[in-house]
Each structure stands twice: as structure tokens, then as C-alpha cells.
LOROMI-834731 format. One record per residue: residue number from 1; chain; z, y, x of N, C-alpha, C in turn. Coordinates in nm, 3 decimals, decimal comma. Layout:
N
<pt><n>NUM</n><chain>A</chain><n_w>Z</n_w><n_v>Y</n_v><n_u>X</n_u><ca_w>Z</ca_w><ca_v>Y</ca_v><ca_u>X</ca_u><c_w>Z</c_w><c_v>Y</c_v><c_u>X</c_u></pt>
...
END
This chain:
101
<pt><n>1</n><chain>A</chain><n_w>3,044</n_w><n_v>0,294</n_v><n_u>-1,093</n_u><ca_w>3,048</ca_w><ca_v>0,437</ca_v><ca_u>-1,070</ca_u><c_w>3,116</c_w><c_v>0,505</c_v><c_u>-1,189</c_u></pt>
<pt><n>2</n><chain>A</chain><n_w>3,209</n_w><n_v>0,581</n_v><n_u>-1,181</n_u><ca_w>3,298</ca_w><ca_v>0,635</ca_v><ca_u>-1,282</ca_u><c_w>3,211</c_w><c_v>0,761</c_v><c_u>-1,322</c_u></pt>
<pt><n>3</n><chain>A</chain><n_w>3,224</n_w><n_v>0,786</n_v><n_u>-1,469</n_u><ca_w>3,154</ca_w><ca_v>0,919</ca_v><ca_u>-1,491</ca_u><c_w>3,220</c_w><c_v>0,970</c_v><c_u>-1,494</c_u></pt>
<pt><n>4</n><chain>A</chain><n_w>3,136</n_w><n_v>1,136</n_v><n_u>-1,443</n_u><ca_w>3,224</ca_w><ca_v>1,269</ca_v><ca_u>-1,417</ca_u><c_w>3,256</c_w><c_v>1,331</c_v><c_u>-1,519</c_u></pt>
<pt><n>5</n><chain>A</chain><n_w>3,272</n_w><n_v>1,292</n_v><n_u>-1,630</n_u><ca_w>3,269</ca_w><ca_v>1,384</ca_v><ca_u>-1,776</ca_u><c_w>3,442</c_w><c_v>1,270</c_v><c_u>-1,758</c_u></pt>
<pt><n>6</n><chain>A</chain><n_w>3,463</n_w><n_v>1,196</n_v><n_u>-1,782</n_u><ca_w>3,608</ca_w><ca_v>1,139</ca_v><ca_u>-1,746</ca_u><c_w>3,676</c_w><c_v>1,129</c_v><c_u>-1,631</c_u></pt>
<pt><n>7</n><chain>A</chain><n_w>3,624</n_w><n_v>1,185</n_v><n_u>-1,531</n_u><ca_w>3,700</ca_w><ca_v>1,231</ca_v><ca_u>-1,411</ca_u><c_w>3,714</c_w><c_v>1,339</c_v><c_u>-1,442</c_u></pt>
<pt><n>8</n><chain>A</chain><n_w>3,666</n_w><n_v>1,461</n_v><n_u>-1,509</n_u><ca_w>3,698</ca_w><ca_v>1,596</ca_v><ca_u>-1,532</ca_u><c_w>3,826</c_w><c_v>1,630</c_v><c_u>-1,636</c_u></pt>
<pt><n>9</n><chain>A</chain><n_w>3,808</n_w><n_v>1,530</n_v><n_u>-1,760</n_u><ca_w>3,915</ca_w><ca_v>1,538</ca_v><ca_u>-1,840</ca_u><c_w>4,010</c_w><c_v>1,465</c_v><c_u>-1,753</c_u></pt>
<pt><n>10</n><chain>A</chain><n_w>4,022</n_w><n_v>1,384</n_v><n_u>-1,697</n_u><ca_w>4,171</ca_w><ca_v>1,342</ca_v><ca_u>-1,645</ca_u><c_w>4,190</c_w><c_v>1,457</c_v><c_u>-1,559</c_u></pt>
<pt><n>11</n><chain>A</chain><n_w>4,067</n_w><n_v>1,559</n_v><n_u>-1,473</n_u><ca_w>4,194</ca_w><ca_v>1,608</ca_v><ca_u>-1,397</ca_u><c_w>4,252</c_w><c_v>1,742</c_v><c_u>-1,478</c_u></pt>
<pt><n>12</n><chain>A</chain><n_w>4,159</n_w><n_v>1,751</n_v><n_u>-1,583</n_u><ca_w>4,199</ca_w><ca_v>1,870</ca_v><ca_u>-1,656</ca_u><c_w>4,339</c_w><c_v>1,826</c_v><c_u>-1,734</c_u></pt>
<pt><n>13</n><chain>A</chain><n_w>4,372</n_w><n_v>1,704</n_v><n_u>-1,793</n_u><ca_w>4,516</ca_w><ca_v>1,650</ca_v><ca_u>-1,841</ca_u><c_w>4,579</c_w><c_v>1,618</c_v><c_u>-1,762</c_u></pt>
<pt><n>14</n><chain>A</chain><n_w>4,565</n_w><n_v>1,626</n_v><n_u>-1,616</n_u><ca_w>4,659</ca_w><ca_v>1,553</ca_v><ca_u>-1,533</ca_u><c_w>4,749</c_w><c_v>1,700</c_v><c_u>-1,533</c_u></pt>
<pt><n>15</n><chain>A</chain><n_w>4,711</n_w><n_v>1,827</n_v><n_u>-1,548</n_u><ca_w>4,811</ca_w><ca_v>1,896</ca_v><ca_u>-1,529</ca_u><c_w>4,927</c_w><c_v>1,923</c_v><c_u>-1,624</c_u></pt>
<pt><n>16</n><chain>A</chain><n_w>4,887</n_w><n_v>1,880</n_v><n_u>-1,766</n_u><ca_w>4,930</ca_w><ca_v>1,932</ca_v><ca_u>-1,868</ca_u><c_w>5,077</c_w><c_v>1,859</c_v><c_u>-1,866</c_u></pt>
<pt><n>17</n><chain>A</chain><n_w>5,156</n_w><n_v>1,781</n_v><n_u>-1,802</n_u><ca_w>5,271</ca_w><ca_v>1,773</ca_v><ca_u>-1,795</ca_u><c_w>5,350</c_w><c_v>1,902</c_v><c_u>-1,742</c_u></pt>
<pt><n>18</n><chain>A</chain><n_w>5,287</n_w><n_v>1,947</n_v><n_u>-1,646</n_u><ca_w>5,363</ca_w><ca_v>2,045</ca_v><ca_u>-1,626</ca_u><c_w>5,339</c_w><c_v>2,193</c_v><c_u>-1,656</c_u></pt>
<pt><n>19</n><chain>A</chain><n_w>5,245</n_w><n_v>2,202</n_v><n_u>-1,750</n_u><ca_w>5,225</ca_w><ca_v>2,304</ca_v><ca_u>-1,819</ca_u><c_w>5,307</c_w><c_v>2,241</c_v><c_u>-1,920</c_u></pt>
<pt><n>20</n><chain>A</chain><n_w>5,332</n_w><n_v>2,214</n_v><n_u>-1,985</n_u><ca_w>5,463</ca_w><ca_v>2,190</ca_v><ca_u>-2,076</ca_u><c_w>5,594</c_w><c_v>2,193</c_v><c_u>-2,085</c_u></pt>
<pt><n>21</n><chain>A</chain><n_w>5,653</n_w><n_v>2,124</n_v><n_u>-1,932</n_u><ca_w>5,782</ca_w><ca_v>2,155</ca_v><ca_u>-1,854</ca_u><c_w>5,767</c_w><c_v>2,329</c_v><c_u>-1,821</c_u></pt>
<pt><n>22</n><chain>A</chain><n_w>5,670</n_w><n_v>2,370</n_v><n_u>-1,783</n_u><ca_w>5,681</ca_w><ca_v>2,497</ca_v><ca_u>-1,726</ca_u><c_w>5,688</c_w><c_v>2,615</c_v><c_u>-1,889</c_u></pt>
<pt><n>23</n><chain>A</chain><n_w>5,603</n_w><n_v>2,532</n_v><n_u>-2,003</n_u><ca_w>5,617</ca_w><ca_v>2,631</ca_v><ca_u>-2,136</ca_u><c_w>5,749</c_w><c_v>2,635</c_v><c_u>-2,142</c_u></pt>
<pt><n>24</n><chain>A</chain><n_w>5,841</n_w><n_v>2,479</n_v><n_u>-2,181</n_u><ca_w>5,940</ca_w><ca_v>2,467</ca_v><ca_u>-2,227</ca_u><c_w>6,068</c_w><c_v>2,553</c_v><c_u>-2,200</c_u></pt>
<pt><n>25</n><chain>A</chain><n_w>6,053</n_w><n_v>2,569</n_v><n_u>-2,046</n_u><ca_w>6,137</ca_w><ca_v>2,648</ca_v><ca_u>-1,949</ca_u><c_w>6,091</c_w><c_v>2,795</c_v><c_u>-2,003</c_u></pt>
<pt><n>26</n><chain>A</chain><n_w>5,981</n_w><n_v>2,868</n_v><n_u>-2,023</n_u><ca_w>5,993</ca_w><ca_v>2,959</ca_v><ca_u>-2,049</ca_u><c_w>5,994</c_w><c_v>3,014</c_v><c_u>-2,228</c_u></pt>
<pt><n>27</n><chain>A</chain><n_w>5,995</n_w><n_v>2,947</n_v><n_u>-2,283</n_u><ca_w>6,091</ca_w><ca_v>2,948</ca_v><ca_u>-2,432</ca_u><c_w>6,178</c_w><c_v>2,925</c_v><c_u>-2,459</c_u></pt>
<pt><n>28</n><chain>A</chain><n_w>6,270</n_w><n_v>2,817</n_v><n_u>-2,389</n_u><ca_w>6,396</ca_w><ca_v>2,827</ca_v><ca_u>-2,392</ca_u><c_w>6,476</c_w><c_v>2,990</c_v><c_u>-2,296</c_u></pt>
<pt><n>29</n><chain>A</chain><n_w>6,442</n_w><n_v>3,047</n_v><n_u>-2,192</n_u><ca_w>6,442</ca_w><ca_v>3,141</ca_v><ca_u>-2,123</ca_u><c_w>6,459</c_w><c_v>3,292</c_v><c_u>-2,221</c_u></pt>
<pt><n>30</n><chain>A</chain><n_w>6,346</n_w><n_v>3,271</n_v><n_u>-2,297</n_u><ca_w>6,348</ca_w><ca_v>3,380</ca_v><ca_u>-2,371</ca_u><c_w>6,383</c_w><c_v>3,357</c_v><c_u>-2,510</c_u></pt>
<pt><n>31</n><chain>A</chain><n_w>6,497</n_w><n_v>3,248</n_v><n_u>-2,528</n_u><ca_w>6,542</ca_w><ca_v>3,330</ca_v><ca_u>-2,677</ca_u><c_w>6,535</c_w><c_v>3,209</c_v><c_u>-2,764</c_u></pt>
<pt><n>32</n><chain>A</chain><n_w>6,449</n_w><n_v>3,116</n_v><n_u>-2,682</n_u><ca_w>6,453</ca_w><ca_v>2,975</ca_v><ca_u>-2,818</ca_u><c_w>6,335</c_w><c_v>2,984</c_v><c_u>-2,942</c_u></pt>
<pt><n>33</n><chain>A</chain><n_w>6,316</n_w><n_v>2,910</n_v><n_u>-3,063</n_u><ca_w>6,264</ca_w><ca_v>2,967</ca_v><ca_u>-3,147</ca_u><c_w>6,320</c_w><c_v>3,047</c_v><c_u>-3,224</c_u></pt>
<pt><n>34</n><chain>A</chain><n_w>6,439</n_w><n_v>3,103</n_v><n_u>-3,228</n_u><ca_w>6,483</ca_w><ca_v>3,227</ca_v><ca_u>-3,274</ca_u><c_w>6,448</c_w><c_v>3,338</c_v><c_u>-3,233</c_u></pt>
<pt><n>35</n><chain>A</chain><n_w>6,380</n_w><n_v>3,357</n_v><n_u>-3,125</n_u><ca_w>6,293</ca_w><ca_v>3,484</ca_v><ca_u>-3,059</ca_u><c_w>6,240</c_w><c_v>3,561</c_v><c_u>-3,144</c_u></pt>
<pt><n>36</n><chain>A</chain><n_w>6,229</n_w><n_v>3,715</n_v><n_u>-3,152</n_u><ca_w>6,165</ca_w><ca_v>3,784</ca_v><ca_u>-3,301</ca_u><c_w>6,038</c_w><c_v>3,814</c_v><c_u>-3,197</c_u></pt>
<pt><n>37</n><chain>A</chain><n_w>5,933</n_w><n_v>3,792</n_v><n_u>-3,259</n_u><ca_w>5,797</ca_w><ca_v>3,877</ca_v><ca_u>-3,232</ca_u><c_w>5,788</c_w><c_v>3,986</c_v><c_u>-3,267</c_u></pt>
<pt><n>38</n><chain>A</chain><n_w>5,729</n_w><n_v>4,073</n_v><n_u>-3,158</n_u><ca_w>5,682</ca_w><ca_v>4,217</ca_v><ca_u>-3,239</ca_u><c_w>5,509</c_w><c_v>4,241</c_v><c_u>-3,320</c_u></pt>
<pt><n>39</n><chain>A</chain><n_w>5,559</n_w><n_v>4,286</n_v><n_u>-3,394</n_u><ca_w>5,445</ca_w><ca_v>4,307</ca_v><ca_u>-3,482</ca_u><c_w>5,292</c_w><c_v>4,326</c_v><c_u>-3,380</c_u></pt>
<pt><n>40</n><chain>A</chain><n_w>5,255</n_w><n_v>4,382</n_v><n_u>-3,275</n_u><ca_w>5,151</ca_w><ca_v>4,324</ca_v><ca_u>-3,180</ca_u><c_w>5,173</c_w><c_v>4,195</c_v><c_u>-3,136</c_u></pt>
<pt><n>41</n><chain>A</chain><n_w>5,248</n_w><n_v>4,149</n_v><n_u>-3,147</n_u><ca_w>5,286</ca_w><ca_v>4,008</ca_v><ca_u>-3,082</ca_u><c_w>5,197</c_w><c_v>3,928</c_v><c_u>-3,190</c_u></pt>
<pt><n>42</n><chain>A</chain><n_w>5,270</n_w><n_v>3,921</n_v><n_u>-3,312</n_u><ca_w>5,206</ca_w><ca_v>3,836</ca_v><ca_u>-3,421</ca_u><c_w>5,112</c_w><c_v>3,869</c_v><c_u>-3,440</c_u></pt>
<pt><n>43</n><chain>A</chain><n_w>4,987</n_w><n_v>3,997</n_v><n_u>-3,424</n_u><ca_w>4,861</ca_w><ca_v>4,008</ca_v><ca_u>-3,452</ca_u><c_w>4,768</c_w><c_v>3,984</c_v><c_u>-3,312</c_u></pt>
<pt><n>44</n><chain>A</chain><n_w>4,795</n_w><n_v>3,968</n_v><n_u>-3,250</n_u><ca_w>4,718</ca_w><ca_v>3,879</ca_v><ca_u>-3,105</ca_u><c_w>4,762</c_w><c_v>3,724</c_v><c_u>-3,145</c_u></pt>
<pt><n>45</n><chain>A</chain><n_w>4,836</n_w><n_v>3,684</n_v><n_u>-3,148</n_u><ca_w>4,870</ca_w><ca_v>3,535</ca_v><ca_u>-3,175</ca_u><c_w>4,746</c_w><c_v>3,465</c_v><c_u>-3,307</c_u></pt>
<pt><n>46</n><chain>A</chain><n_w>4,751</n_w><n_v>3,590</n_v><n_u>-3,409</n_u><ca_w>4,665</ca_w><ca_v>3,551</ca_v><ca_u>-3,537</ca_u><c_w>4,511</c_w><c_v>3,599</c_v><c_u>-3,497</c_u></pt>
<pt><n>47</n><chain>A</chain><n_w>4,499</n_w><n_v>3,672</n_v><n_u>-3,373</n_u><ca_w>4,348</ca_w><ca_v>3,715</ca_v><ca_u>-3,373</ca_u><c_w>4,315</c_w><c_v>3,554</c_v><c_u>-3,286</c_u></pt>
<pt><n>48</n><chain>A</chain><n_w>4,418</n_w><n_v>3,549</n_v><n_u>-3,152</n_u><ca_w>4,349</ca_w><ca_v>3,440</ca_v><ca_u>-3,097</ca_u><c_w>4,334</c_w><c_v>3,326</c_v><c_u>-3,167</c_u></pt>
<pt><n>49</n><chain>A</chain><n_w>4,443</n_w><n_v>3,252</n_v><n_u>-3,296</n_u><ca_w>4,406</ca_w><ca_v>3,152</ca_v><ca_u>-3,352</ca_u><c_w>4,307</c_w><c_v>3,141</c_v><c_u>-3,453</c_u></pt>
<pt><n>50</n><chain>A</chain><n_w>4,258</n_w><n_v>3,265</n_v><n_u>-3,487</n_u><ca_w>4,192</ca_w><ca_v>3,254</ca_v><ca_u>-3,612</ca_u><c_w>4,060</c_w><c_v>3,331</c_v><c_u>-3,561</c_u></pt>
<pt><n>51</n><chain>A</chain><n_w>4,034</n_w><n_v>3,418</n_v><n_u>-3,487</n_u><ca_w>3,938</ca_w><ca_v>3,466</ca_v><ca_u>-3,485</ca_u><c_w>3,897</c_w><c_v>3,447</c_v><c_u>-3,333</c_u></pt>
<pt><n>52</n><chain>A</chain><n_w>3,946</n_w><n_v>3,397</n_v><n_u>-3,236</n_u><ca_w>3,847</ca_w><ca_v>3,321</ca_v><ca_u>-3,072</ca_u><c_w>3,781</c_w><c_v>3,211</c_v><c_u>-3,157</c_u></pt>
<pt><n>53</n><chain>A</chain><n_w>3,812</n_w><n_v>3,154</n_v><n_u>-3,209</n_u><ca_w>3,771</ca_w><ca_v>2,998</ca_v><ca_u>-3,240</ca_u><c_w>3,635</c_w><c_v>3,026</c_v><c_u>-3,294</c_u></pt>
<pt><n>54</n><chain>A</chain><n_w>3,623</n_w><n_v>3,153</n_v><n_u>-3,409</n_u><ca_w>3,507</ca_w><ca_v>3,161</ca_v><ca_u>-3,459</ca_u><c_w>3,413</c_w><c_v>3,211</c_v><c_u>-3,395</c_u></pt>
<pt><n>55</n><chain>A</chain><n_w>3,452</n_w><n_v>3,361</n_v><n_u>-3,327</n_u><ca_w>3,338</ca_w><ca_v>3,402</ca_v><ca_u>-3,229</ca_u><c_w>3,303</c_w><c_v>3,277</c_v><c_u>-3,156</c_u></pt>
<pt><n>56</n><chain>A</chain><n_w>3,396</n_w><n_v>3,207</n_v><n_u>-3,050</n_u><ca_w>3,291</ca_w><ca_v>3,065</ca_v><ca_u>-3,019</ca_u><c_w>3,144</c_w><c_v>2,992</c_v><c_u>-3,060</c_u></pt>
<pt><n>57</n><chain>A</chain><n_w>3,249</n_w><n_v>2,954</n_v><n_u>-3,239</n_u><ca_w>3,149</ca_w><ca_v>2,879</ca_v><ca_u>-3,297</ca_u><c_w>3,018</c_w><c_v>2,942</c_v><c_u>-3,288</c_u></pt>
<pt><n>58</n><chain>A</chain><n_w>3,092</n_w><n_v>3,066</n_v><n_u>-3,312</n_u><ca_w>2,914</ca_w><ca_v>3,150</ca_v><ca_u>-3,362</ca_u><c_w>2,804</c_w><c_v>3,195</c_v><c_u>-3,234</c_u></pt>
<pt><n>59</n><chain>A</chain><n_w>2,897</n_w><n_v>3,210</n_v><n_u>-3,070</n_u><ca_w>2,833</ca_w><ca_v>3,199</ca_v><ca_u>-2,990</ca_u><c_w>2,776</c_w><c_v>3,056</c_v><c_u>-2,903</c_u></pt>
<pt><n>60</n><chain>A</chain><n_w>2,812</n_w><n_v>2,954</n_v><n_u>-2,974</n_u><ca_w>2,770</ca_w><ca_v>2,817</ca_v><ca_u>-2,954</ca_u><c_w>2,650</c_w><c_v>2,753</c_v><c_u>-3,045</c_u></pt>
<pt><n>61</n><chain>A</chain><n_w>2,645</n_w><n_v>2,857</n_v><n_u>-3,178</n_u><ca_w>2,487</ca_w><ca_v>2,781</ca_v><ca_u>-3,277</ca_u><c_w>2,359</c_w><c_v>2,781</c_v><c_u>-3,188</c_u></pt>
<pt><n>62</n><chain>A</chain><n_w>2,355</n_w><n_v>2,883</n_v><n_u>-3,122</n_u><ca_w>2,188</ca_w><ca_v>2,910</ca_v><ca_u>-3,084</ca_u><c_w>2,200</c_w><c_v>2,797</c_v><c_u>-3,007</c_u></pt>
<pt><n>63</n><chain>A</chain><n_w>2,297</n_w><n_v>2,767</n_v><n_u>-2,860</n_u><ca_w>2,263</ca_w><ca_v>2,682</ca_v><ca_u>-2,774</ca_u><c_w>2,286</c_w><c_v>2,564</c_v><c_u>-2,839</c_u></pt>
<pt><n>64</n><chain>A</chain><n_w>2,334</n_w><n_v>2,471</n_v><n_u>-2,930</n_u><ca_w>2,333</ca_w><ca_v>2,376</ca_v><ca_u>-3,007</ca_u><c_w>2,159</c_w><c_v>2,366</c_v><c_u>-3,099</c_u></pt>
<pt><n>65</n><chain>A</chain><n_w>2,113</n_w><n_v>2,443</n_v><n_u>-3,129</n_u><ca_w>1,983</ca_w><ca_v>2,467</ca_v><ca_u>-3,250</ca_u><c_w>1,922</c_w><c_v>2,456</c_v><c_u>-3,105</c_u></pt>
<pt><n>66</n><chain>A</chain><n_w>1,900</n_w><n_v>2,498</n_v><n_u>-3,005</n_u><ca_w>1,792</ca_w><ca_v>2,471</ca_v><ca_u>-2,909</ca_u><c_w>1,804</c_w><c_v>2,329</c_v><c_u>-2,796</c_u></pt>
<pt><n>67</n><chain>A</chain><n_w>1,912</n_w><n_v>2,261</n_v><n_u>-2,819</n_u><ca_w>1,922</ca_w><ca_v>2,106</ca_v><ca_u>-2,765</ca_u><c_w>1,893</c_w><c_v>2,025</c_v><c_u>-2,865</c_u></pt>
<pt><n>68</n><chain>A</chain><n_w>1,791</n_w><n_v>1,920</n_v><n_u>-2,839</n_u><ca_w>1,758</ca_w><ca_v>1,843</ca_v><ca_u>-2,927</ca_u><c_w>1,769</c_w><c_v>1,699</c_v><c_u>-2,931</c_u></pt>
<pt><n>69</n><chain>A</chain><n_w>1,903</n_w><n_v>1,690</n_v><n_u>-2,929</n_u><ca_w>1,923</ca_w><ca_v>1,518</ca_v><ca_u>-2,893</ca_u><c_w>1,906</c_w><c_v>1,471</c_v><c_u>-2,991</c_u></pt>
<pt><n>70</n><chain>A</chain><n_w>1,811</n_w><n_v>1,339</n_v><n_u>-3,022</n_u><ca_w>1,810</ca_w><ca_v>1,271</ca_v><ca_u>-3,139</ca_u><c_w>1,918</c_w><c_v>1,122</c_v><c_u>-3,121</c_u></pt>
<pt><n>71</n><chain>A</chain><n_w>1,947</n_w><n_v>1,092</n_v><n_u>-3,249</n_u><ca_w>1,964</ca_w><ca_v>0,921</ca_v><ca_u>-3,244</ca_u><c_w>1,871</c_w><c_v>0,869</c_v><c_u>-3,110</c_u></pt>
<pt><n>72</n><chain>A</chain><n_w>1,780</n_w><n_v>0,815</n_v><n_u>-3,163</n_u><ca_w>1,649</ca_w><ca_v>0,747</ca_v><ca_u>-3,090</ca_u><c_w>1,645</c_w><c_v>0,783</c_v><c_u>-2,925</c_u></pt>
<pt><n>73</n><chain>A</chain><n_w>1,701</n_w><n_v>0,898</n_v><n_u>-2,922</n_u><ca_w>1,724</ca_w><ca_v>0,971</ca_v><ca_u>-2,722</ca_u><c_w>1,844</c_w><c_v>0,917</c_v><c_u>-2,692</c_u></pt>
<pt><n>74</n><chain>A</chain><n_w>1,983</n_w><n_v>0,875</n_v><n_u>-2,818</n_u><ca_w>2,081</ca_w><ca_v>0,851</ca_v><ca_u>-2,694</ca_u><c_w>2,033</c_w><c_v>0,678</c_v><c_u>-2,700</c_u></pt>
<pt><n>75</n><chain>A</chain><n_w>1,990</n_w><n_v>0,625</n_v><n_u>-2,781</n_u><ca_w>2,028</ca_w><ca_v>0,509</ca_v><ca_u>-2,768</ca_u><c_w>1,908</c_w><c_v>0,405</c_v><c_u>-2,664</c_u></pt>
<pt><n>76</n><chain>A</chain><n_w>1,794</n_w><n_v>0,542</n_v><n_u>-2,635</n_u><ca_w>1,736</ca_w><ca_v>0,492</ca_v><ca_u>-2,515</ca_u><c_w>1,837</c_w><c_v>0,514</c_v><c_u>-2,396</c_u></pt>
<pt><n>77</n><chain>A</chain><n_w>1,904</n_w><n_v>0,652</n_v><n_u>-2,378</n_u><ca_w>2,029</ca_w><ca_v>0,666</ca_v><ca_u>-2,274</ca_u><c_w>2,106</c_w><c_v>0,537</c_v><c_u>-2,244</c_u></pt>
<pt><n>78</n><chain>A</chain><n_w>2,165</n_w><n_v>0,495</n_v><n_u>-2,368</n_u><ca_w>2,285</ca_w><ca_v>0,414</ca_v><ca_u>-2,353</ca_u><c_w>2,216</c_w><c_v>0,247</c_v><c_u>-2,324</c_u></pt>
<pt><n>79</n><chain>A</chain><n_w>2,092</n_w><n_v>0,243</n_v><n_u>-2,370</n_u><ca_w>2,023</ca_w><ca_v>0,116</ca_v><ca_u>-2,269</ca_u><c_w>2,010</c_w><c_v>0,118</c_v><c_u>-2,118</c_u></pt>
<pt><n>80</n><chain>A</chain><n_w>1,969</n_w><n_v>0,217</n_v><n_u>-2,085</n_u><ca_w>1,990</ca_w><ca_v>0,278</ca_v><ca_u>-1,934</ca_u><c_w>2,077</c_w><c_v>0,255</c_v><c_u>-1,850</c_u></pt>
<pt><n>81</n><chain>A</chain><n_w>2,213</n_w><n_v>0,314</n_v><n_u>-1,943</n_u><ca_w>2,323</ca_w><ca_v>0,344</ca_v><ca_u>-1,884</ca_u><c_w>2,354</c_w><c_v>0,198</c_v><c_u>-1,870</c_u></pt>
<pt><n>82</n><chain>A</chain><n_w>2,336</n_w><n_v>0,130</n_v><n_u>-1,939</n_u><ca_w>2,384</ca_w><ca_v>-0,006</ca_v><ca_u>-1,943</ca_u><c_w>2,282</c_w><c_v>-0,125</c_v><c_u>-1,864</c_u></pt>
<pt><n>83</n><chain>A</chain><n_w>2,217</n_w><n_v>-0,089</n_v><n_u>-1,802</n_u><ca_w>2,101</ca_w><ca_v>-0,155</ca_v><ca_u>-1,725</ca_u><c_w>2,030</c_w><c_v>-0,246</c_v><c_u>-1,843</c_u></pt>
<pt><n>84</n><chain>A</chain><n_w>2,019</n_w><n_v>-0,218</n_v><n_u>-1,955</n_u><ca_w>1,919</ca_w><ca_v>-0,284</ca_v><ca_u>-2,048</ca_u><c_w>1,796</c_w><c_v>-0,255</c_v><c_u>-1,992</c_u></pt>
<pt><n>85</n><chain>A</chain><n_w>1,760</n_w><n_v>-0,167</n_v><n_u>-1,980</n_u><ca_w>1,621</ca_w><ca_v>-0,058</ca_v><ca_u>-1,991</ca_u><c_w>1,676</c_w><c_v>0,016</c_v><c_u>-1,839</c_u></pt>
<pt><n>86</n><chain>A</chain><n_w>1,515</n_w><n_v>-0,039</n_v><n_u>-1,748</n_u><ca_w>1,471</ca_w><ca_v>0,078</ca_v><ca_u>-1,606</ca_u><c_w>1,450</c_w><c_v>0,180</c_v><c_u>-1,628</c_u></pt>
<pt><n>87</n><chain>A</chain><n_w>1,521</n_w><n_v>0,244</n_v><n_u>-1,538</n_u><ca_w>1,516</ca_w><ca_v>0,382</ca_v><ca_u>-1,564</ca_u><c_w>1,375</c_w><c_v>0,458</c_v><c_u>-1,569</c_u></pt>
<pt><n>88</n><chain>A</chain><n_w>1,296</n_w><n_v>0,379</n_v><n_u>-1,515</n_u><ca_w>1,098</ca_w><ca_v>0,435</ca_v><ca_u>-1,496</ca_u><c_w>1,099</c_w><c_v>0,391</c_v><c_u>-1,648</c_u></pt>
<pt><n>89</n><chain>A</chain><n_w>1,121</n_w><n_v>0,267</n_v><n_u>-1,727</n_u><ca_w>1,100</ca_w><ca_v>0,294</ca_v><ca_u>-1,896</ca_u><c_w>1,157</c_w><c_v>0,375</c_v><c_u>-1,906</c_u></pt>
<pt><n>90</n><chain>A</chain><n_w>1,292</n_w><n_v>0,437</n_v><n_u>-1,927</n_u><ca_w>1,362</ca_w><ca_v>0,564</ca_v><ca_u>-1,982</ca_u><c_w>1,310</c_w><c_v>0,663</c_v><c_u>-1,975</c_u></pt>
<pt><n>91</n><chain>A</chain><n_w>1,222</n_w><n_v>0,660</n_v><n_u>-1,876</n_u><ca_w>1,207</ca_w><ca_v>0,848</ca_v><ca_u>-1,874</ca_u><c_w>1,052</c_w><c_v>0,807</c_v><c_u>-1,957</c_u></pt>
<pt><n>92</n><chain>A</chain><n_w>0,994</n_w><n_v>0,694</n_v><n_u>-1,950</n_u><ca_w>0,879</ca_w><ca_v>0,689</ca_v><ca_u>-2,067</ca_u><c_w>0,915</c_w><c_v>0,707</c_v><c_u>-2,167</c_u></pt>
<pt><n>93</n><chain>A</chain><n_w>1,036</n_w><n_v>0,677</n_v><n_u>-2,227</n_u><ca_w>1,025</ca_w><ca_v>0,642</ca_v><ca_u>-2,355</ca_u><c_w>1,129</c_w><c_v>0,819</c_v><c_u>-2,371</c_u></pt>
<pt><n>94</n><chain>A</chain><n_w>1,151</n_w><n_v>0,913</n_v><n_u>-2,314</n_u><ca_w>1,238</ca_w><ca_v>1,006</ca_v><ca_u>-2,325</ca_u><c_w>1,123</c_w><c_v>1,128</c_v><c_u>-2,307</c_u></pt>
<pt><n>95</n><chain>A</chain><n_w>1,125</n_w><n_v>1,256</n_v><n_u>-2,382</n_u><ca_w>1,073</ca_w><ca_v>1,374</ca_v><ca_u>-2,336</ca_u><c_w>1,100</c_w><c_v>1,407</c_v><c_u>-2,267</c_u></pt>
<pt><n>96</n><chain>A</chain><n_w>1,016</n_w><n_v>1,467</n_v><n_u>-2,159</n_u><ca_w>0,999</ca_w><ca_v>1,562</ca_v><ca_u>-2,037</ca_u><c_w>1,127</c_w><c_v>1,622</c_v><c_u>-2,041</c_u></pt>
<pt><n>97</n><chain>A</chain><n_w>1,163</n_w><n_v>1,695</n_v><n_u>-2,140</n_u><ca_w>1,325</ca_w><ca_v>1,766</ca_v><ca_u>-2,131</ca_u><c_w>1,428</c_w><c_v>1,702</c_v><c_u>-2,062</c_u></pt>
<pt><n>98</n><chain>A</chain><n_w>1,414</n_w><n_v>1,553</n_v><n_u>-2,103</n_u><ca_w>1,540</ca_w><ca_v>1,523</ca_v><ca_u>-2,060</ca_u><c_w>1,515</c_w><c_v>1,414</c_v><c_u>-1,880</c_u></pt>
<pt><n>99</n><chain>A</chain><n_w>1,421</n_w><n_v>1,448</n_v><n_u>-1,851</n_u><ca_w>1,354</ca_w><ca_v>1,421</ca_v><ca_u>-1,713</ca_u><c_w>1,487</c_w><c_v>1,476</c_v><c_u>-1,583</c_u></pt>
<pt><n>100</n><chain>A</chain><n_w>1,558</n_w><n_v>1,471</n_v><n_u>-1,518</n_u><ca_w>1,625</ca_w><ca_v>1,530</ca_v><ca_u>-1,397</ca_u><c_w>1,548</c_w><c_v>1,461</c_v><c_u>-1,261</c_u></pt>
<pt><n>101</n><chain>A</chain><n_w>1,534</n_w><n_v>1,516</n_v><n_u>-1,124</n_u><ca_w>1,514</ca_w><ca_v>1,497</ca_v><ca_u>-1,042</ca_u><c_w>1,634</c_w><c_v>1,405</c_v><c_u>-0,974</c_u></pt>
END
């Protein structure tokens, strides 16, 4: 059974060929890298690289500080996953949290 966390990234990279053919086409279109930016141009370019990334981080601490995966939780997981360990031990040896129906 293939996991869906690598069926999602392939289909999320399967497009990126042609998001690239399709950038390329539209920078060469407009001017090449000799293109001048306008001064709003270059301060959206510097807010999204420098300042999305951080609001993220900073709206990602709380939900990170309230998941509590330890060592000791994945590596009961990865017995599981690997048919070492029944899944009726796993959920013994795992907190209620990480219980799914």
C-alpha cells in the first residue's frame, strides 16, 4: 500500500515541469533578466521572501508546542508500520492521542 504523504508530493511535483516551461516563457516575454522592477515590485518580492516565511513560523509554534511526538512514539509507529509490532500492541504501547478509528 503506497503512502499518501508520497502520493501527494509526487502529484504536487508532477506539475512543476510545467510551471517552469510556463515561468520561463513568461520572463523571457517580459524583458529577460534585464527587466527593471518598480520600486513596489521590489518591496512585495522582499516582504514575501523575508517576511511570509516568518509570520508562518510564528503561526506554526503553538500547533507544533501542542503535538507531542516523542522518539519512543515513532519508533513504536515504525514497528507497526513494518509489521514488527500488532497493531492491538501499538495502540497499547501509544497514548490515547494517537488512537484513530
Amino acid at each position: 500500500m503506497q503512502d499518501l504523504r508520497s502520493e501527494s508530493f509526487g502529484v504536487g511535483f508532477g506539475e512543476l515541469p510545467v510551471l517552469v516551461i510556463k515561468q520561463d516563457w513568461r520572463f523571457n516575454a517580459q524583458g529577460g533578466a534585464g527587466a527593471a522592477q518598480s520600486p513596489e515590485t521590489l518591496n512585495g518580492i522582499w516582504f514575501m521572501y523575508s517576511l511570509f516565511p516568518i509570520v508562518g513560523a510564528l503561526l506554526a509554534l503553538p500547533l507544533l508546542r501542542m503535538f507531542k511526538l516523542r522518539d519512543n512514539y515513532v519508533q513504536v509507529m515504525a514497528q507497526a508500520n513494518n509489521g514488527e509490532l500488532a497493531r492491538e500492541e501499538a495502540f497499547k504501547q501509544l497514548p490515547e492521542e494517537f488512537h484513530f478509528k
